[in-house]
Structures are given as structure tokens and as C-alpha cells.
N, C-alpha and C positions, 0 to 999 in steps of 0.2 A: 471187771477190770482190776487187775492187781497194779497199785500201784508207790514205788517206793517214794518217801512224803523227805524234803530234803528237812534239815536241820531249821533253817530258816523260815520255813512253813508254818511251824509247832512255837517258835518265839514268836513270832508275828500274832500268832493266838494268842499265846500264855501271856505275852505283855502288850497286847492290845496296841501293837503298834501302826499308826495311820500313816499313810490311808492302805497300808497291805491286810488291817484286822478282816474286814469283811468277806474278801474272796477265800482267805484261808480259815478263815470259819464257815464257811459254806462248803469249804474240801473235811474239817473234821465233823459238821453235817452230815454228811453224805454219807462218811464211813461208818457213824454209828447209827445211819439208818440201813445202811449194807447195801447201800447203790455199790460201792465200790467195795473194796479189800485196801487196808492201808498200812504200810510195811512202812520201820523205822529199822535204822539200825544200830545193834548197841552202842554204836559210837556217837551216836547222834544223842541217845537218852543219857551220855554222860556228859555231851557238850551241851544240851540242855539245862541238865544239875548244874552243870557250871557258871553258866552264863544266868539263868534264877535266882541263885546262890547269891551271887554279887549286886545285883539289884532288889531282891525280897527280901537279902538278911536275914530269912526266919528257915533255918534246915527242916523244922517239919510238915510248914505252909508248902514248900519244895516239895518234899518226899510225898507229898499229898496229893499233889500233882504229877509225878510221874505214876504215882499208883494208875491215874485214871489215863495218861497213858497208856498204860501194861492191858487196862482193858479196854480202851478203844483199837488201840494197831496190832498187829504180828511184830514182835521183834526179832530180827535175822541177826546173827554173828558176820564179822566180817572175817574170811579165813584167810592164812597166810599166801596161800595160792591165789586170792584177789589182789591181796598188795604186790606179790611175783608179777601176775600178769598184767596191772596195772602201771610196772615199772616200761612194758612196752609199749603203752598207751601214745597215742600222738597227740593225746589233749596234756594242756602244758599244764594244768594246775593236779597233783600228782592223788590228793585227798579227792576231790571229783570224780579222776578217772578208777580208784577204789571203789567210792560210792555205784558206778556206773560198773564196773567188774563184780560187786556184788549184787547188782539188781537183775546182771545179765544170767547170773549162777542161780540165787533163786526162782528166776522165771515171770518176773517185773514185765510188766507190758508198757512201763513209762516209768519216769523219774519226773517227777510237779519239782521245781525252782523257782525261784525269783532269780536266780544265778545264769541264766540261759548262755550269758556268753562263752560263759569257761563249760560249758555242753556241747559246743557246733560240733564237736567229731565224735559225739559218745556212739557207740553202738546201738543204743535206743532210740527211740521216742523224747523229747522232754520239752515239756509244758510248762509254762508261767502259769500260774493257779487260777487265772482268768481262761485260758485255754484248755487247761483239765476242764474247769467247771462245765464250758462248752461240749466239749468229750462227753462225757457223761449225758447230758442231754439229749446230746446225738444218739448214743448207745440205749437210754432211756427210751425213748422215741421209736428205737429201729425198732424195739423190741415189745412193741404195743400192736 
């Protein structure tokens, strides 16, 4: 399962934020055991650095950290043709419906959030990180 990991997923890790730390470190689990494919996008690895940044204070503790980023996920570009067709989008929060235009152009079999509401009308799939984790299990399982 390819699956695009939103922004909020990867903070939840990196600052051990409770009670979301566990399920989403059992989603970057998974990817670096290769149960799944875990896709980030650049925009996501800068709002990352950013949001790090202002709470670590240390620029190279950071860039340390997205290193091992760059080798656990795939990272996709968002193109200007996702933010075009994202402008049609029915979902109201217009960054989402990017995210959700780029996942559908890479070939994303889901989008993991903790944001699910600003998702009811994505074109995908999207799962609360407790629901992937499920997913996979299932897929685990089918496939034994």
C-alpha cells in the first residue's frame, strides 16, 4: 500500500506528541519495515523544518532529522497542475485538497490524517493513523 503520511503524522513522531506519539510511530514502523510505501511531500518536509525549527532551536538536530526522513519516505513534488486542479476541489480547506490532488497524481492508495474532517470529499481513501494501522493488518493478513 502506497500511502501519502500528512504533515501532522511526522510532528506527532518527531515531538512525541501524546497521546497521537504511538499510532504514528507504529505508521513510521511499518514503512521502515516495508509493510507499506510511505510518501511525504515536499511541502510537508519544509513545514516540518519549520515547525522543528521553533521548538528544537538547534538547525542541525533538525536537519538530522529530516535526513532520516529522506531515507525512510519517497518524497513527491507538488506540481502546479495539483494546486490548478485543487482550485476545483469541493473540499473547503484549499492546502488539503492539494495534498489530496497530489496523492491522486502520484498513485497514493490513501492519505493517514488526524485532519479527517477537512477529507469527507477527497477523491481517496483517508485514514486516522489508528485506521491505516488496521489497514495494513488487514492487508498483512489477506496476504498470508
Amino acid at each position: 500500500m502506497k500511502a501519502l503520511i500528512d504533515t501532522c503524522v511526522i510532528v506527532d513522531v518527531l515531538q512525541k506528541r501524546e497521546p497521537f506519539y504511538k499510532a504514528a510511530m507504529d505508521i513510521v514502523l511499518a514503512i521502515s519495515n516495508r509493510r507499506c510505501l510511505g510518501v511525504l511531500t515536499a511541502k510537508s518536509v519544509t513545514d516540518v523544518h519549520y515547525i522543528l525549527r521553533r521548538s528544537v532551536h538547534n538547525e542541525e538536530e533538525v536537519r538530522k532529522l529530516l535526513r532520516v526522513l529522506f531515507t525512510l519516505f519517497d518524497v513527491e513534488d507538488t506540481f502546479s497542475t495539483d494546486c490548478q486542479l485543487a482550485l476545483g476541489s469541493p473540499m473547503k480547506d484549499y492546502e488539503d485538497a492539494i495534498m489530496v490532488q497530489t496523492a491522486v497524481r502520484i498513485g497514493a492508495d490513501c492519505i493517514v490524517t488526524r485532519n479527517l474532517k477537512d477529507y469527507r470529499l477527497a477523491a481517496l481513501p483517508v485514514y486516522s493513523p489508528e485506521e491505516f494501522l488496521v489497514k495494513l493488518t488487514e492487508e498483512h493478513t489477506n496476504d498470508e
